[in-house]
KESEGU-995258 format. One record per residue: x negated, z negated, y negated of N, C-alpha, C in turn. Coordinates in steps of 0.02 Angstrom, whole numbers, padded with zeros to 5 digits, always signed. Layout:
<rs>
XZYXZYXZY/...
</rs>
This chain:
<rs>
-10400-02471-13073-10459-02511-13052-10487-02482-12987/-10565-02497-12966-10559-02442-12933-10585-02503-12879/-10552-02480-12812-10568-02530-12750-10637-02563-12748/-10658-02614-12712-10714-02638-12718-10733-02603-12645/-10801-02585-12637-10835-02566-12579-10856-02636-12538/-10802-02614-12457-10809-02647-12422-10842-02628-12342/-10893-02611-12342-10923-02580-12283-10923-02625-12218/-10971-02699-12242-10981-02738-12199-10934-02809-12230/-10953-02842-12151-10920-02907-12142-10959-02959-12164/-10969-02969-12214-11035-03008-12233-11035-03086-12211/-10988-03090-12186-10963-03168-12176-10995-03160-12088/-10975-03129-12065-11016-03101-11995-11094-03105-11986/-11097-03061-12029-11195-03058-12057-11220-03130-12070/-11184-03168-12096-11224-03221-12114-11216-03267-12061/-11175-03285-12014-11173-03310-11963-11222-03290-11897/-11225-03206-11896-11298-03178-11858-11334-03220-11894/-11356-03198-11943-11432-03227-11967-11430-03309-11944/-11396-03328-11962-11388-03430-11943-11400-03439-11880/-11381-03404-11844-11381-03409-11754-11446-03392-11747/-11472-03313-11775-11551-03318-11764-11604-03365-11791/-11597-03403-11844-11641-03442-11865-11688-03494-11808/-11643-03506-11753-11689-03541-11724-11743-03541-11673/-11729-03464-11670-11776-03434-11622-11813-03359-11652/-11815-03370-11724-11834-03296-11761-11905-03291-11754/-11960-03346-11749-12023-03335-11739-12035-03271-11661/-11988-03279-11614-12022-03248-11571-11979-03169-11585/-11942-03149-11628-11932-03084-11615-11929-03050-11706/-11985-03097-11758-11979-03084-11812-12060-03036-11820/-12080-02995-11767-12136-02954-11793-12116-02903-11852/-12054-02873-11845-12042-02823-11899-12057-02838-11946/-12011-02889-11987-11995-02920-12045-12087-02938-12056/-12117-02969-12036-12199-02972-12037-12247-02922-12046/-12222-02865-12012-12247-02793-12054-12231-02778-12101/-12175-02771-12104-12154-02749-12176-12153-02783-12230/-12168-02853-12211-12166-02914-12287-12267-02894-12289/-12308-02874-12246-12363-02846-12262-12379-02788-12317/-12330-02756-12287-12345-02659-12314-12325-02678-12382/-12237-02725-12408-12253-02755-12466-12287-02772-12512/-12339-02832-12467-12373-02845-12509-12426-02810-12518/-12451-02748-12502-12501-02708-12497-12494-02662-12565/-12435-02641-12589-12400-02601-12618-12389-02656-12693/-12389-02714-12679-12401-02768-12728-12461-02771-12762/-12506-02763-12712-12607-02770-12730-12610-02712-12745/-12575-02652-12775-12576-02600-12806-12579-02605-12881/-12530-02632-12889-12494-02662-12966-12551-02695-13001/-12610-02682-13034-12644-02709-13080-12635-02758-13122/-12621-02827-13105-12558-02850-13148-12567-02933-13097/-12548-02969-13149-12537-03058-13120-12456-03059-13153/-12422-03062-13098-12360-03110-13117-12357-03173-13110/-12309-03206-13147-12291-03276-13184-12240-03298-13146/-12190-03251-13126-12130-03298-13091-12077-03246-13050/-12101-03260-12982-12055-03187-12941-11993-03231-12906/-11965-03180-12892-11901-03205-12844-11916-03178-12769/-11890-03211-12725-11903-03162-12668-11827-03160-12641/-11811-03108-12633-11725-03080-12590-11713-03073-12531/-11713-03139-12490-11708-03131-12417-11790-03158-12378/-11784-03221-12353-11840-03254-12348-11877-03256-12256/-11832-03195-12243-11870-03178-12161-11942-03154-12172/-11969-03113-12217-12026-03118-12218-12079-03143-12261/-12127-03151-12210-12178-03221-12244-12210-03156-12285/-12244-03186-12349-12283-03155-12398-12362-03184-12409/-12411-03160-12430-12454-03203-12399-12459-03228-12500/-12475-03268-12485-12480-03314-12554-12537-03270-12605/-12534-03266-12683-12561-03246-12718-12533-03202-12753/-12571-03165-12806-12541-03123-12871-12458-03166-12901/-12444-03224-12892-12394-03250-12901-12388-03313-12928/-12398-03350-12972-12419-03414-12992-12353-03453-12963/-12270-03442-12968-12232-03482-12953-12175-03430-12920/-12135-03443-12868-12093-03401-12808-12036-03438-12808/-11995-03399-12799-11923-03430-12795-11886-03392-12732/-11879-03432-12674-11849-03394-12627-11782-03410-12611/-11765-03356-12615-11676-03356-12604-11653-03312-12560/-11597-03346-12497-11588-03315-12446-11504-03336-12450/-11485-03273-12381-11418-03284-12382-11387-03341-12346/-11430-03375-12300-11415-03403-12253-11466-03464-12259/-11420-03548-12264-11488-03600-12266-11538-03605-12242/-11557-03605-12158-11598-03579-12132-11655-03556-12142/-11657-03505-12190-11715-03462-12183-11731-03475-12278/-11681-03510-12328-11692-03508-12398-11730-03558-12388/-11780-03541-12428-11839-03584-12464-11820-03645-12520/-11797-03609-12557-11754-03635-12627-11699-03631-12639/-11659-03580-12640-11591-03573-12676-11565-03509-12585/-11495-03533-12581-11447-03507-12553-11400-03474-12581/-11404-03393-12591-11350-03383-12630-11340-03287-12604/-11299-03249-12627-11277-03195-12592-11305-03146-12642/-11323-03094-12608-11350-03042-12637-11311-02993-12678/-11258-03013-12645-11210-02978-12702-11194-03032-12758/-11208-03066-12760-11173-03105-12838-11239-03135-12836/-11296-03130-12874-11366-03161-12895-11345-03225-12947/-11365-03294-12944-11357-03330-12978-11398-03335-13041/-11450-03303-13052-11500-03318-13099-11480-03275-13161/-11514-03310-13220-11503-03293-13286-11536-03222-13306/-11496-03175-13350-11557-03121-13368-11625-03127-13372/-11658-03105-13367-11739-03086-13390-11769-03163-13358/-11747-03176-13294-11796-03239-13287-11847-03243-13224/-11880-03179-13218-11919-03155-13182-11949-03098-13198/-12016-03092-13177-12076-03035-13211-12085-02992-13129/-12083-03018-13091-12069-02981-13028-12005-03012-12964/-11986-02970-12928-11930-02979-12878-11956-02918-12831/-11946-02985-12765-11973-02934-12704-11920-02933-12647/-11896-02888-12619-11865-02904-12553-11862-02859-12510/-11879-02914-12470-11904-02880-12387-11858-02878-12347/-11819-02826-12324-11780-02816-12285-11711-02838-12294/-11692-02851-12336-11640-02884-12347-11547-02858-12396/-11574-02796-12416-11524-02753-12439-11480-02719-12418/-11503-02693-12361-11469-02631-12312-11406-02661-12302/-11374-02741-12309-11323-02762-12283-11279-02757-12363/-11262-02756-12411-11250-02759-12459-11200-02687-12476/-11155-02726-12474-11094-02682-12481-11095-02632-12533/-11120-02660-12608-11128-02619-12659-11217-02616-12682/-11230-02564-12651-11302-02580-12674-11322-02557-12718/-11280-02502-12756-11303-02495-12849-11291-02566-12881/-11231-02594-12865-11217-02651-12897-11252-02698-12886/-11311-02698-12832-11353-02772-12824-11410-02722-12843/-11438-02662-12864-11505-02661-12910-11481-02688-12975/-11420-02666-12988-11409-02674-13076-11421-02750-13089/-11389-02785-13021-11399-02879-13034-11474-02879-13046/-11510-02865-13001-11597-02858-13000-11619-02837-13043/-11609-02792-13086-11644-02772-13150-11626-02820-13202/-11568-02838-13214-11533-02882-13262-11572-02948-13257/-11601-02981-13195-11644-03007-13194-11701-03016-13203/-11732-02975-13209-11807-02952-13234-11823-02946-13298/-11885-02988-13315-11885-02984-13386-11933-02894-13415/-11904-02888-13474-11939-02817-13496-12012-02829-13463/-12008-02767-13421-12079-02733-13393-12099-02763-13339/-12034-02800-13307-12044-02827-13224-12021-02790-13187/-12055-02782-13129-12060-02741-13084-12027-02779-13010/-11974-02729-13008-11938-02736-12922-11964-02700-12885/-11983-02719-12830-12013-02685-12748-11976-02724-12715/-11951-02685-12681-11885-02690-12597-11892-02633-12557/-11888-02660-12497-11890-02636-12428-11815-02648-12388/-11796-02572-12377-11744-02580-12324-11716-02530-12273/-11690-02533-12240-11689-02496-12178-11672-02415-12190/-11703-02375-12182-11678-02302-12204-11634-02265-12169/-11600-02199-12159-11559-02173-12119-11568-02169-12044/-11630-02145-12047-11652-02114-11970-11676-02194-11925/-11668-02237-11957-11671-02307-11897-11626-02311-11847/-11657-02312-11779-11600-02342-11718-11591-02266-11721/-11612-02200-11715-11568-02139-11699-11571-02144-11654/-11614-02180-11586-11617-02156-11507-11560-02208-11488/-11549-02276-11517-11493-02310-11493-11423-02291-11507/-11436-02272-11567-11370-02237-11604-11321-02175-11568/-11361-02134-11543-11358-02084-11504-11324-02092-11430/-11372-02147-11399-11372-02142-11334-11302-02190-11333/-11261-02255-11372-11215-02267-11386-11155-02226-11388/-11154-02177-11417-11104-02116-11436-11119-02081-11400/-11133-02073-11342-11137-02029-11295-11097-02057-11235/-11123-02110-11221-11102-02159-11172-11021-02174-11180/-11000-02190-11234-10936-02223-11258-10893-02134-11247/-10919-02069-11257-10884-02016-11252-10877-02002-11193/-10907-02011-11147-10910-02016-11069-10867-02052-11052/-10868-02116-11056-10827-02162-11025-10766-02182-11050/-10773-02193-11115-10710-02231-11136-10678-02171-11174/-10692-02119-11186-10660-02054-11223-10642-02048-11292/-10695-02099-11321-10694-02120-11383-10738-02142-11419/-10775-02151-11480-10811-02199-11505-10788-02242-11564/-10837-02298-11590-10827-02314-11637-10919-02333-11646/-10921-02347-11733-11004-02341-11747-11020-02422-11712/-11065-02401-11680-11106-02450-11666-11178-02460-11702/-11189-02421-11728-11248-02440-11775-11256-02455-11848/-11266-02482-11870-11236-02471-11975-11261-02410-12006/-11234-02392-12047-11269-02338-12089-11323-02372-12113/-11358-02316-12150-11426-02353-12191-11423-02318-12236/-11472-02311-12322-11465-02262-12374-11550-02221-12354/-11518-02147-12367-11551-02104-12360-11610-02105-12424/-11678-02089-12394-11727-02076-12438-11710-02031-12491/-11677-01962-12494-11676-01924-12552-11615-01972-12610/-11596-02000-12577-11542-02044-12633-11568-02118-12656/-11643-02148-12618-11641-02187-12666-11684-02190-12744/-11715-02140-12773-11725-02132-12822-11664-02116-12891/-11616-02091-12835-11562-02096-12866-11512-02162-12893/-11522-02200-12850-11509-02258-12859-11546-02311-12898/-11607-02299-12914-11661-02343-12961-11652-02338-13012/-11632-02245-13047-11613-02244-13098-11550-02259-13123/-11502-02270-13087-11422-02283-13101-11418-02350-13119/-11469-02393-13072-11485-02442-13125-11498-02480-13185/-11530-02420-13191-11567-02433-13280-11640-02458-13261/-11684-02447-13207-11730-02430-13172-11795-02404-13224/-11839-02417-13240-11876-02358-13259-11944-02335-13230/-11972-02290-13234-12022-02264-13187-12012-02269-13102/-11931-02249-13083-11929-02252-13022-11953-02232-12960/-11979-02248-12899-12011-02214-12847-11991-02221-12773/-11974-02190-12745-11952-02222-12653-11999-02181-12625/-12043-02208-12595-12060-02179-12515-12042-02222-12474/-12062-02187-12403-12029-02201-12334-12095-02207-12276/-12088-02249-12238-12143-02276-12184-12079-02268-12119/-12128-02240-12074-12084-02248-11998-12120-02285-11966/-12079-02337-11929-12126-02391-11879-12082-02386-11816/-12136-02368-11770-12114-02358-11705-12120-02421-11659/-12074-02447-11624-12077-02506-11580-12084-02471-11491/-12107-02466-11457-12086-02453-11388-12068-02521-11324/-12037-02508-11292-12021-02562-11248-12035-02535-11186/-12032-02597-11126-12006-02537-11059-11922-02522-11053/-11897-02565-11099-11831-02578-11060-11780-02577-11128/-11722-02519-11129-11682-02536-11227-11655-02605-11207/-11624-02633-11159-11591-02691-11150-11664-02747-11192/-11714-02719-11210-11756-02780-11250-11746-02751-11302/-11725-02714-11343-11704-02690-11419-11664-02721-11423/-11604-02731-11381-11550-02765-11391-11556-02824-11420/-11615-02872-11382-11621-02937-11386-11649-02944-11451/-11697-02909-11479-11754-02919-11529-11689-02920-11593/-11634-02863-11568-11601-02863-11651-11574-02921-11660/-11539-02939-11583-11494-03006-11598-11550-03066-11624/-11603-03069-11595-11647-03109-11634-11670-03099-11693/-11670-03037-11721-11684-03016-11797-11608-03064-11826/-11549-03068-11817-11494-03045-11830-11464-03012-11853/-11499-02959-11824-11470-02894-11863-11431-02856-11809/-11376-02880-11794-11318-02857-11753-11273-02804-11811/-11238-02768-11773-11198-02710-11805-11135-02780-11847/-11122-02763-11912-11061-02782-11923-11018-02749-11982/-11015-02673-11971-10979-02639-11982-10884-02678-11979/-10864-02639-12032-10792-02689-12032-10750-02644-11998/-10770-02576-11969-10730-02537-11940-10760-02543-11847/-10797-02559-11838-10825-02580-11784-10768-02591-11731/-10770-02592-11647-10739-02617-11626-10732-02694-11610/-10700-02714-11622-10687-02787-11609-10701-02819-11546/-10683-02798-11489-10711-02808-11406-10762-02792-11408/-10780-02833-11341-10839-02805-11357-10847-02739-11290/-10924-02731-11291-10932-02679-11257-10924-02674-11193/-10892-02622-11149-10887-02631-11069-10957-02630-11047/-10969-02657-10991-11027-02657-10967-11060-02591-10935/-11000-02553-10909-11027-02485-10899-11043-02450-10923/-10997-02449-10996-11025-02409-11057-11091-02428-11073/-11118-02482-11068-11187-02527-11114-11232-02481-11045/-11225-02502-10970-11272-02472-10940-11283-02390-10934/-11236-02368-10949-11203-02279-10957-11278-02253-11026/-11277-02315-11073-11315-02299-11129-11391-02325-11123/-11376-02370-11102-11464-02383-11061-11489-02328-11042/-11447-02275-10990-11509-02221-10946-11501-02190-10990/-11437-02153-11034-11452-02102-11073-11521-02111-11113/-11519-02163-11135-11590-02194-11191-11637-02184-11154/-11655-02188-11086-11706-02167-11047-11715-02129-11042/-11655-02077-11014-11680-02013-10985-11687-01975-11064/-11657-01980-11106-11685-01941-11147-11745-01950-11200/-11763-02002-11179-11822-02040-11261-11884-02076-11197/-11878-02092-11144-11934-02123-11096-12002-02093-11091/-12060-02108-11129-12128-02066-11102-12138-02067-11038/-12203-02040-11014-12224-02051-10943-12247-02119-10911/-12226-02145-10942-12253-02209-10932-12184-02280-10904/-12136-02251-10925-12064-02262-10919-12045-02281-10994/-12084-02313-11033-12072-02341-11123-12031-02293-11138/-11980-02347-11171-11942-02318-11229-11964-02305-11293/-11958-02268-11353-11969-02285-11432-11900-02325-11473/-11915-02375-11513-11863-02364-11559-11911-02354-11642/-11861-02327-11670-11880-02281-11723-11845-02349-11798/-11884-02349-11822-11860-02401-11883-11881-02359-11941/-11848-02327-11995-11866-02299-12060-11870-02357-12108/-11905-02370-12137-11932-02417-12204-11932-02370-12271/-11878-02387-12311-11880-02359-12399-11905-02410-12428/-11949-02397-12460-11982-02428-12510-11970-02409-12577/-11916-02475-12612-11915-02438-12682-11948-02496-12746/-11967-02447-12789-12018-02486-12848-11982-02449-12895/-11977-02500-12962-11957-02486-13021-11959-02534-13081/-11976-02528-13136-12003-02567-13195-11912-02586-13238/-11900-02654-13275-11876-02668-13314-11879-02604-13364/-11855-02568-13411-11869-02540-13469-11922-02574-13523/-11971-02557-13544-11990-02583-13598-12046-02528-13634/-12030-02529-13709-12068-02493-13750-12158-02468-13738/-12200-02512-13703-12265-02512-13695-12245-02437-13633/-12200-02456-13580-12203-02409-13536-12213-02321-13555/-12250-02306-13517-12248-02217-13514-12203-02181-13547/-12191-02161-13588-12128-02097-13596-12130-02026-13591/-12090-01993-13573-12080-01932-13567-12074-01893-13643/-12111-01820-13655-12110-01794-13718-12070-01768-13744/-12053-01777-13801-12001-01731-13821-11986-01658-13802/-11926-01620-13801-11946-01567-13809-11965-01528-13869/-12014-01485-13843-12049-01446-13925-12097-01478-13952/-12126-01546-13926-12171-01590-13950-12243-01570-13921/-12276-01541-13884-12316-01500-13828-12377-01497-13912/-12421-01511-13879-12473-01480-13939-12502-01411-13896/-12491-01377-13857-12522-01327-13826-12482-01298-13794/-12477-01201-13805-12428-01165-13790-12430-01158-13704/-12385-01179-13669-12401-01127-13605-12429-01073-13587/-12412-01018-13644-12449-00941-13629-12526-00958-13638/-12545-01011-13687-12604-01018-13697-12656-01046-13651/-12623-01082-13616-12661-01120-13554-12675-01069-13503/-12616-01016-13503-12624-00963-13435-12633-00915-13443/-12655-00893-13509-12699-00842-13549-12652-00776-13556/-12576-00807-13548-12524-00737-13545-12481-00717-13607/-12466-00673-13594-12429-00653-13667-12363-00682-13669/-12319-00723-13720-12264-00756-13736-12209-00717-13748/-12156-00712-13699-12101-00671-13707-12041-00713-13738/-12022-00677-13795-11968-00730-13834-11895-00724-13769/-11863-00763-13824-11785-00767-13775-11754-00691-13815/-11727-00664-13758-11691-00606-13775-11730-00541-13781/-11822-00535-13786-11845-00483-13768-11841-00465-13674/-11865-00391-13705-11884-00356-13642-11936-00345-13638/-11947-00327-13569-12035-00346-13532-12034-00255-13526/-12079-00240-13560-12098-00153-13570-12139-00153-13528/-12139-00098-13474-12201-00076-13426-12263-00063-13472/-12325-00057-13430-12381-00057-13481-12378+00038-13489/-12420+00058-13534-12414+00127-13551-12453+00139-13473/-12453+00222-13467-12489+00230-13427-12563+00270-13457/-12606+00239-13398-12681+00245-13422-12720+00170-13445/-12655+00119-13447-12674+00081-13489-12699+00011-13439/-12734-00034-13443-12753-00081-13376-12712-00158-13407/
</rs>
């Protein structure tokens, strides 16, 4: 049997998020962009859905293309409707024509195993769009962390979470059972004067590190200020601002169903290649003869 993937502390995560709920209006701009660019990428889709789910209810959606919404979060707080974990989805096969989620995956221990829940949910020819944090997020905090902690304490441990890389999530749409899969990627830049306000915004996101390999203490204070200047002196414009760097994957993918697009057989082509490019057709196993000479 093969171990279950245990990255994060999810019991951790959901306690961040609970603690932020009561003060998430003032440090929830992200989640508000990106539940935008969503729905932007939604008003693409030519198409009225009947009955969506939404996965993780930090960001507001603006109402429409949707006749009835079902929001389900990990944490009471912020669920609309139903409270329930992203890794174990409570809903019946095929009982949704669209599912959206904004920001809300990146924590998910098995995340082939929560598209496959998501598709299994979708009825033939419903379409999933999700947003979640990509690799290159937090590299200036990430960095200036592991620098600091090698200085001082002669050691590290991750302070930042991993995230899934853009070239792998198309890979992942289709392992699903995904069809017509697509990921692109949006970078949104935040600047501050000060990283000690990144700090605050994540704990107000609650999106604190909770890696299960993490250190347990917490951080020395010298180390935390050791990583402050590094973050300055190496990422500060002229102005003194910091950047932080947030990658957004955006992945879209259809239920399977017969109406959809297919790919052609092979040998099925009504028109030769050589014919389109006006060249002569070399079988398998000939040789390519120089032209005579004299000859053009």
């Amino acid at each position: 049997m093969v171990d279950a993937i245990d990255i994060f502390d999810r019991r951790r995560h959901r306690e961040n998020r609970a603690r932020a709920a009561r003060n998430f209006a003032e440090h929830d701009f992200l989640f508000r962009e990106v539940g935008e660019r969503l729905f932007d990428r939604l008003q693409d889709v030519n198409r009225r859905f009947s009955r969506a789910l939404v996965v993780g209810c930090r960001a507001p959606l603006p109402p429409g293309l949707v006749d009835e919404t079902v929001g389900m979060d990990l944490t009471p707080p912020f669920a609309t409707h139903v409270v329930a974990d992203e890794e174990a989805l409570p809903f019946a096969p095929a009982s949704f024509d669209l599912i959206l989620s904004p920001l809300a995956l990146h924590w998910v221990n098995d995340l082939p195993g929560a598209l496959i829940q998501l598709r299994r949910a979708l009825k033939p020819d419903g379409l999933l769009l999700a947003a979640l944090f990509g690799g290159g997020t937090l590299y200036e905090l990430r960095h200036a962390l592991l620098e600091a902690e090698m200085e001082i304490e002669a050691g590290a441990s991750p302070r930042v979470s991993p995230f899934a890389e853009i070239r792998d999530a198309g890979g992942l749409l289709q392992r699903a059972g995904l069809a017509l899969p697509v990921a692109d990627m949006d970078t949104i830049t935040v600047t501050y004067d000060n990283p000690l306000k990144l700090l605050a915004d994540l704990r107000g996101m609650g999106e604190q590190n909770v890696i299960r390999e993490r250190r347990r203490s917490f951080l020395r204070r010298a180390t935390l200020l050791r990583a402050m200047e590094i973050y300055a002196e190496r990422h500060a414009d002229a102005d003194g601002r910091v950047p932080a760097t947030f990658e957004v994957v955006f992945l879209t993918g259809w239920a399977p169903h017969e109406s959809q697009q297919q790919p052609l057989r092979p040998g099925s082509a009504a028109q030769r290649l050589a014919d389109a490019l006006d060249a002569n057709e070399i079988g398998a196993g000939e040789k390519i003869r120089p032209p005579r000479k004299g000859s053009s």
